[in-house]
C-alpha positions as CSV (number, residue, x, y, z in Angstrom):
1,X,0.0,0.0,0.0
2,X,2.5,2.9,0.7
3,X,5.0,1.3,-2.2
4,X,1.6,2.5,-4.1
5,X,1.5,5.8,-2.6
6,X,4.1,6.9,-2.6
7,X,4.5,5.8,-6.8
8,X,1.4,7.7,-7.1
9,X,3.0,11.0,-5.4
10,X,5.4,10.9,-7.7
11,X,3.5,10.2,-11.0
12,X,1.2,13.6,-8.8
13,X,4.4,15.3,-8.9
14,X,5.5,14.4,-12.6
15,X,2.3,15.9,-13.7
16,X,2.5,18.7,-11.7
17,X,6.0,19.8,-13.2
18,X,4.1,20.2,-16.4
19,X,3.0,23.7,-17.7
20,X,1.0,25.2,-20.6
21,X,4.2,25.5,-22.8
22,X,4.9,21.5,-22.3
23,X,1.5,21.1,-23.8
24,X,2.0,23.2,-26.7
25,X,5.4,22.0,-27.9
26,X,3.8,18.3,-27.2
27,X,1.3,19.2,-29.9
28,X,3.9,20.8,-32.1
29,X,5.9,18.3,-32.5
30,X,3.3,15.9,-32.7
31,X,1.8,17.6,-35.6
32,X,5.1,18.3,-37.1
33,X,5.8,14.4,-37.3
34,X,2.7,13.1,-38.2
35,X,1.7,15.8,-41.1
36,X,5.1,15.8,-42.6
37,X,5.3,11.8,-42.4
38,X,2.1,11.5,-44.1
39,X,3.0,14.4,-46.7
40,X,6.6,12.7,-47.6
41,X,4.9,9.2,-47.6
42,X,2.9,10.6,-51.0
43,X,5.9,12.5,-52.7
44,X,7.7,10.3,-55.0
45,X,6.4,7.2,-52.9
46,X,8.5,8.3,-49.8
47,X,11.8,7.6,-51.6
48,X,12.8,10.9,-51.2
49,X,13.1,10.3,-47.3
50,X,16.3,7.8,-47.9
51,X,18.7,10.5,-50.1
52,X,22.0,9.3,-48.0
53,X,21.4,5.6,-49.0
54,X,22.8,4.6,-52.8
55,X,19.6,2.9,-53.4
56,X,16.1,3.3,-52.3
57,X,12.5,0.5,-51.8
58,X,9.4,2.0,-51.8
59,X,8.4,2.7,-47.8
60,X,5.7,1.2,-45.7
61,X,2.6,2.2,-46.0
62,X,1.4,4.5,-42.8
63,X,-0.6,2.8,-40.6
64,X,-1.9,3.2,-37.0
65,X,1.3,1.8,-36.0
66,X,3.3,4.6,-37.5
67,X,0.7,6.9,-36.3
68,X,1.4,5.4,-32.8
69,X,5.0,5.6,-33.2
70,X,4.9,9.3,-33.9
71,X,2.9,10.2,-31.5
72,X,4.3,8.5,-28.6
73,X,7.7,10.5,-28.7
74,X,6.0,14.1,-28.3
75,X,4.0,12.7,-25.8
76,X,7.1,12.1,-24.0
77,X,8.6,15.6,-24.1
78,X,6.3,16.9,-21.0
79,X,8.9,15.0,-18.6
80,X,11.8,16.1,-20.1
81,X,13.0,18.4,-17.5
82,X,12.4,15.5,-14.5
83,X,13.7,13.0,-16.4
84,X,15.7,14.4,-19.8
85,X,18.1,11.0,-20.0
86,X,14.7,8.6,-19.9
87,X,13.1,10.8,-22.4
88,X,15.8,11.0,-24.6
89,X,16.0,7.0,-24.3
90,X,12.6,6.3,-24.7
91,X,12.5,8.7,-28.0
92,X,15.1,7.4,-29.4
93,X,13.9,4.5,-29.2
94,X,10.7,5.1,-30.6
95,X,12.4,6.6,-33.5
96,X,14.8,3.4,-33.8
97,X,11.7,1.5,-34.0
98,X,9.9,3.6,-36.5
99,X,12.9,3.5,-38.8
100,X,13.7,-0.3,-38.8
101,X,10.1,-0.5,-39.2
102,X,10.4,0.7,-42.6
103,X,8.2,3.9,-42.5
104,X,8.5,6.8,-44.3
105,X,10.9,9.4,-43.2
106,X,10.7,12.8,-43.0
107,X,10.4,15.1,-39.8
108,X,10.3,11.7,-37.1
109,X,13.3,13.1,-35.7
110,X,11.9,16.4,-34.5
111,X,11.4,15.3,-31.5
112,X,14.6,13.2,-30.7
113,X,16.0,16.1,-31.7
114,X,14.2,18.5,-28.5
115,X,15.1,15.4,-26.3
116,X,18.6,15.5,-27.1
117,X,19.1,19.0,-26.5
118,X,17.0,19.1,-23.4
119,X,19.5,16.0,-22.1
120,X,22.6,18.2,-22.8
121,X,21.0,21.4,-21.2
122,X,20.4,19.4,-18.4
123,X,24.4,18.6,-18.0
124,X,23.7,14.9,-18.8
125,X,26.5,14.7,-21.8
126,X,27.2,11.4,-21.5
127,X,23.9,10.3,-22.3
128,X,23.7,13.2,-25.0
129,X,26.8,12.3,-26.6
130,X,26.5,8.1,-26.3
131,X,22.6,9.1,-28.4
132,X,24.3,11.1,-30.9
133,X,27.1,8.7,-31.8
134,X,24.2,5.6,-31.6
135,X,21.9,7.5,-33.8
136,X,24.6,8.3,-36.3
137,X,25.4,4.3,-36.5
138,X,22.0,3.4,-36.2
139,X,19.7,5.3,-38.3
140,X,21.9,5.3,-41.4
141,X,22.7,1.4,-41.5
142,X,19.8,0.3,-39.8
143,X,17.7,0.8,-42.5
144,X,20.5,-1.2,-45.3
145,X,20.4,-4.5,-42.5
146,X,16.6,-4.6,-42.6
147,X,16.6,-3.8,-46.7
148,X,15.1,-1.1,-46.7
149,X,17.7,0.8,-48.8
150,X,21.3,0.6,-49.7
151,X,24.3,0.8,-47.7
152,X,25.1,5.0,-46.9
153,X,26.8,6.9,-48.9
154,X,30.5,8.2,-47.7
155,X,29.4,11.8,-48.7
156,X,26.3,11.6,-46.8
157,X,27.7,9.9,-43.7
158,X,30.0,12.7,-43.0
159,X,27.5,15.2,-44.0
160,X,25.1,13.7,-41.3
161,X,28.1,13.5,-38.8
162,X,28.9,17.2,-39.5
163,X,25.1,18.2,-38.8
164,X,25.1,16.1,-35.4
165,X,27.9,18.3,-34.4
166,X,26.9,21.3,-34.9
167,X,23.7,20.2,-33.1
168,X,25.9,19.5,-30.2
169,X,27.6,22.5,-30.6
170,X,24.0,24.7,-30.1
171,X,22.9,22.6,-27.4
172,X,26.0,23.5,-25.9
173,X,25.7,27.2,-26.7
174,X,22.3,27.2,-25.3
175,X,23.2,25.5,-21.9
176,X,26.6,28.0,-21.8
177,X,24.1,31.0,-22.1
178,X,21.2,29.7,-19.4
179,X,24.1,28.7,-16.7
180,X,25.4,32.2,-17.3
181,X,21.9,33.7,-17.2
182,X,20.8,31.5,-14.0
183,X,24.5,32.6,-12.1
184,X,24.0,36.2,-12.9
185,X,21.0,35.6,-11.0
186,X,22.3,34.0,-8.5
187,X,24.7,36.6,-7.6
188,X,22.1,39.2,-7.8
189,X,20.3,37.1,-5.5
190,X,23.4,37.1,-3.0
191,X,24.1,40.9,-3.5
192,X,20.3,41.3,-2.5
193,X,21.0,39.5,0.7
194,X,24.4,40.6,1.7
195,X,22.6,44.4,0.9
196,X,20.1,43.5,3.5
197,X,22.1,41.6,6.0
198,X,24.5,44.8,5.5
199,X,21.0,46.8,6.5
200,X,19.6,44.5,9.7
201,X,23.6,45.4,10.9
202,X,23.3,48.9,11.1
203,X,19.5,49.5,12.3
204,X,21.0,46.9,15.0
205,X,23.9,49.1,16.0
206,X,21.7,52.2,15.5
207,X,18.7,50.5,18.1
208,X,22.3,49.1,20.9
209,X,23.5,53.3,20.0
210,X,20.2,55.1,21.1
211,X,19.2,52.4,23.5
212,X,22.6,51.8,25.5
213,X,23.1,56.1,25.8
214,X,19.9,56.8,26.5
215,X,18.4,53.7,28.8
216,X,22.3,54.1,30.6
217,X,20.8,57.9,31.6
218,X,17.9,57.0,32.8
219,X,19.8,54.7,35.1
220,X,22.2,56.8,36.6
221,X,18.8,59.8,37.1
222,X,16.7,57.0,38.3
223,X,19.7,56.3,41.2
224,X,20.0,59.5,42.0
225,X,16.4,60.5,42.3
226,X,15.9,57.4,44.8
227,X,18.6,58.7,46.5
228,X,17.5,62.3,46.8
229,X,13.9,62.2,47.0
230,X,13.8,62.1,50.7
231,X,16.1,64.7,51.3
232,X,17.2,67.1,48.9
233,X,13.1,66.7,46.3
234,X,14.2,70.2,44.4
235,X,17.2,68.0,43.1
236,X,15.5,64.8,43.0
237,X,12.9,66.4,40.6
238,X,15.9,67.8,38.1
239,X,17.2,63.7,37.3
240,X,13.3,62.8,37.2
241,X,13.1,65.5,34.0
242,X,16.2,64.5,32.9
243,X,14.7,60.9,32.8
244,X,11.9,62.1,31.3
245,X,13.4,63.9,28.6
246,X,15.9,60.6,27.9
247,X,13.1,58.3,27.4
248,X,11.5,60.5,25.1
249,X,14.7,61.1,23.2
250,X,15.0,57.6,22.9
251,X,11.9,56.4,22.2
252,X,12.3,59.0,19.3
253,X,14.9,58.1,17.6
254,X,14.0,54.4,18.3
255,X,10.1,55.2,16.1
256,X,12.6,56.9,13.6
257,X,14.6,52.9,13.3
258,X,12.1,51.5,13.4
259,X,9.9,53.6,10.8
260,X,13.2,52.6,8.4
261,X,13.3,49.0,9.1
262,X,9.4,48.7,7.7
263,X,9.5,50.9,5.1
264,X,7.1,53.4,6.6
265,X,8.1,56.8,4.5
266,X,4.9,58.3,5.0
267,X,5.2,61.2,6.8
268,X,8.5,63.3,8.3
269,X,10.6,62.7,11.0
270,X,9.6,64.5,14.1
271,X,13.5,65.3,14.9
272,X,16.5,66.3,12.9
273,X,18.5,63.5,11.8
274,X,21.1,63.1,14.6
275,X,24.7,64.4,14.1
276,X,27.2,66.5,15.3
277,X,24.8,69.3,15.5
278,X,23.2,67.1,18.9
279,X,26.6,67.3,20.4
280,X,25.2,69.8,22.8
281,X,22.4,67.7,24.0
282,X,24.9,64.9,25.2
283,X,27.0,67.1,26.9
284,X,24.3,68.3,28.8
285,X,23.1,64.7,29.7
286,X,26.4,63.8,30.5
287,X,26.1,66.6,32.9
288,X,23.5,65.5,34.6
289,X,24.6,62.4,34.9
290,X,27.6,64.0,36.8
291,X,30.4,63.7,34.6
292,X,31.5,67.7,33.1
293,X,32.2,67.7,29.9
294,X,34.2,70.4,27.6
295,X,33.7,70.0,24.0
296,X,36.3,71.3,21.5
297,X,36.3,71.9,18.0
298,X,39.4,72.6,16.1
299,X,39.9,73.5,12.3
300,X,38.1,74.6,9.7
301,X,33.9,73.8,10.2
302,X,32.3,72.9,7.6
303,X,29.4,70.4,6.8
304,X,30.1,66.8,6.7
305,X,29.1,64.1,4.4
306,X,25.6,62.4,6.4
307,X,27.2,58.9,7.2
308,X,30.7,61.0,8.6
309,X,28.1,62.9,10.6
310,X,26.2,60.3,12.0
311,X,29.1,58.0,12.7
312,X,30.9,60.8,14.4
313,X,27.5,61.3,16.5
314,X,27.4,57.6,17.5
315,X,31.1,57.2,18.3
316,X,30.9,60.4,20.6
317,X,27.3,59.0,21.8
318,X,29.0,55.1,22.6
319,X,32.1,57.3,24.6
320,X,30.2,59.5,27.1
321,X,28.0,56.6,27.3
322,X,30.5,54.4,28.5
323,X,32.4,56.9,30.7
324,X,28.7,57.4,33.1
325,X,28.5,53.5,33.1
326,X,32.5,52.4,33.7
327,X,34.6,55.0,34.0
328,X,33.9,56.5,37.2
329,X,35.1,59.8,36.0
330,X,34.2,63.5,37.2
331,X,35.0,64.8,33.7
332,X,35.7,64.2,29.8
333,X,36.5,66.0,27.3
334,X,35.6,65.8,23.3
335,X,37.8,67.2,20.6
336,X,36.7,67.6,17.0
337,X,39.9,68.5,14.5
338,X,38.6,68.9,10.9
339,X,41.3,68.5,8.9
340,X,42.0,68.5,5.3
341,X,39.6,65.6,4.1
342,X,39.3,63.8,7.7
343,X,37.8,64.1,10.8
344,X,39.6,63.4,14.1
345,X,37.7,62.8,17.3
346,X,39.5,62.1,20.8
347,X,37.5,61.8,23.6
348,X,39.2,61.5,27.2
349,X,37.9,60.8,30.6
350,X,39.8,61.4,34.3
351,X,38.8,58.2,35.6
352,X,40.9,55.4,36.3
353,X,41.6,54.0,33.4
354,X,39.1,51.2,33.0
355,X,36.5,52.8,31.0
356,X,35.2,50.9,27.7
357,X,37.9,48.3,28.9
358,X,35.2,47.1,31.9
359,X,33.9,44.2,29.7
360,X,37.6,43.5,29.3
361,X,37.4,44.7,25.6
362,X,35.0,42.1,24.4
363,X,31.5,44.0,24.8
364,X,30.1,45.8,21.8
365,X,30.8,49.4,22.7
366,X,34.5,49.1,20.9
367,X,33.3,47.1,18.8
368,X,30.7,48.7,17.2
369,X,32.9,52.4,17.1
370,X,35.7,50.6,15.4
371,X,33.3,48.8,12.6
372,X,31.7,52.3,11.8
373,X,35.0,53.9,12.0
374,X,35.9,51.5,9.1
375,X,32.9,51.3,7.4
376,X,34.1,54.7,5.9
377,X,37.7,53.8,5.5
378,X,38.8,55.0,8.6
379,X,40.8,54.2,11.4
380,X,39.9,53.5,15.5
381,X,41.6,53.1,18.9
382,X,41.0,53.0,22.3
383,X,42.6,52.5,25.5
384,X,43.8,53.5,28.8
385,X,46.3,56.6,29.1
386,X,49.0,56.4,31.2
387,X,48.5,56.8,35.2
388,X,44.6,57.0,35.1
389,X,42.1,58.1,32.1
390,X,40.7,56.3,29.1
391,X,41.0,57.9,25.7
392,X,39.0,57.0,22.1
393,X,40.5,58.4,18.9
394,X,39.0,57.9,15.3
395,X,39.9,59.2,12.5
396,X,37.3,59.5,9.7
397,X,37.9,60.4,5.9
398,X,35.4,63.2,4.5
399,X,34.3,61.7,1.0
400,X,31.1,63.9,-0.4
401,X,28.0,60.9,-0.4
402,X,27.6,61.5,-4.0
């Protein structure tokens, strides 16, 4: 019982590979070899059909047999693509049969001809190539061993052999040109993915950016304003606002990620896009978070390319982050030097000396800085300074986003 399942499955699924232009070329060809059989079997009494022989005998009449013959090798040119070495057997041998048979010939090749290309688009040249050598023996003597004509001609043998090649030769020009067409997919297929593996990255490092600076302030306020409610309520209600305005700053910029990662371009964003121009916002949150900072900016200002900006924001955003959660420092200090096609940013802290080094280098705060720092070509560092202090210096090239 399942041995007859599971046949039937598979017959289900042989059927089911077969489409609308199967069908048709099954017709075709049937039509093709039946019409012009019946229409060379009343020129010259069908000894036309047997030109490469030195002598010809009037053919066998068509009969349901022939009719049967010809049909049964289109019919067989649905499967082709499941099965392209068992079609091209069972078609040749139809058309073996047909010919020792003594029939008329004409077009009965057509379809041995689809079969055999089919086999050798497929990659299956062995079969291709042992069919085309066979059929060249075959189909020219067969016909002198039964006496239906005379032995081949030496003319016409080669001429034959010279046809068969270039046959091969298209079939092989054809398969060349759809393995080239299907690995030009492919690879548009991979660049697709890489693109949006490349993507899910950096919404993931933009989400751990805005989440780690942001949800890191709301920790340090909430501390303190559990600490000083009691007691000191004026400055107790100063980290509550500054945990207020945190969480909305992060669950800003957090809707503006998000809004990317779905494709949602329908309206605005209600913010800037962040940059060096929010520099003065995370001072002031490093601030109240205790730490002082004293930002810098040396060189010539100008406006930077928007992925220099935003990585510049980030890697300034991850550093003061860092320094409220590790570094147990009082004070920092961020320098920007714009130089001539670069940016250089050094951030340095007063405490002692562990700073993004508290995961012992292997969390994703140097991480991430270094991999946008060399997402643009740049370069990254970070480390302790000597006697206490951390310091963070990147050096970004300043390409126009063109």
């Amino acid at each position: 019982m399942s041995t007859t399942g599971h046949k039937a499955r598979a017959v289900a699924s042989a059927l089911g590979d077969i489409g609308p232009f199967d069908i048709r070329l099954a017709a075709i060809m049937a039509a093709i070899q039946i019409a012009g059989s019946v229409g060379a079997s009343h020129r010259d009494g069908g000894t036309h059909g047997c030109w490469w022989a030195s002598s010809c005998h009037a053919p066998k009449h068509l009969g349901a047999g022939a009719f049967v013959l010809l049909a049964l090798g289109p019919l067989a040119l649905p499967f082709r693509r499941r099965q392209p070495r068992a079609v091209l057997a069972f078609v040749f041998l139809v058309t073996l049969l047909y010919v020792a048979l003594g029939y008329p010939q004409g077009p009965n090749y057509a379809s041995l001809i689809v079969a055999f290309m089919a086999a050798v688009i497929a990659g299956d040249r062995l079969a291709a190539g042992t069919a085309l050598v066979a059929g060249w023996a075959t189909f020219l003597w067969l016909p002198a061993a039964f006496g239906h004509t005379g032995l081949p001609t030496v003319l016409a043998a080669l001429s034959i052999a010279a046809w068969l090649l270039v046959l091969f030769a298209a079939a092989e020009a054809l398969r060349g040109r759809r393995e080239r067409a299907a690995q030009a997919r492919q690879a548009r297929e991979q660049e697709a993915r890489r693109k949006a593996d490349e993507e899910r990255l950096r919404i993931a490092r933009e989400l751990h950016d805005v989440l780690a600076h942001n949800i890191s302030l709301i920790n340090v306020q909430s501390g303190v304003a559990l600490h000083l409610i009691d007691n000191q309520p004026e400055q107790a209600r100063s980290a509550l606002s500054a945990i207020n305005q945190a969480s909305a700053d992060a669950l800003r910029e957090v809707r503006s990620v998000l809004g990317v990662l779905r494709g949602n371009r329908e309206q605005a964003p209600l913010a800037p896009t962040v940059g060096l121009g929010q520099l003065h916002d995370l001072v002031s949150r490093a601030a109240a978070a205790g730490v002082e900072v004293e930002l810098r900016a040396t060189g010539d200002r100008r406006p930077l390319p928007a992925s220099v900006d935003l990585a510049a924001f980030r890697i300034v955003q991850e550093s003061l982050t860092n320094i409220v959660r590790h570094a147990g420092a009082s004070a920092a200090t961020v320098e920007l030097t714009y130089g001539d096609g670069e940016l250089q940013i050094q951030i340095d802290d007063d405490g002692p000396g562990t700073g993004l080094l508290s995961d012992n280098g292997a969390g994703s705060g140097i991480a991430g800085m270094r991999e946008r720092a060399a997402a643009l070509g740049g370069e990254f560092d970070a480390g302790p300074l000597p006697g206490s202090g951390f310091r963070v210096r990147a050096r970004l090239p300043i390409r126009s986003d063109r």
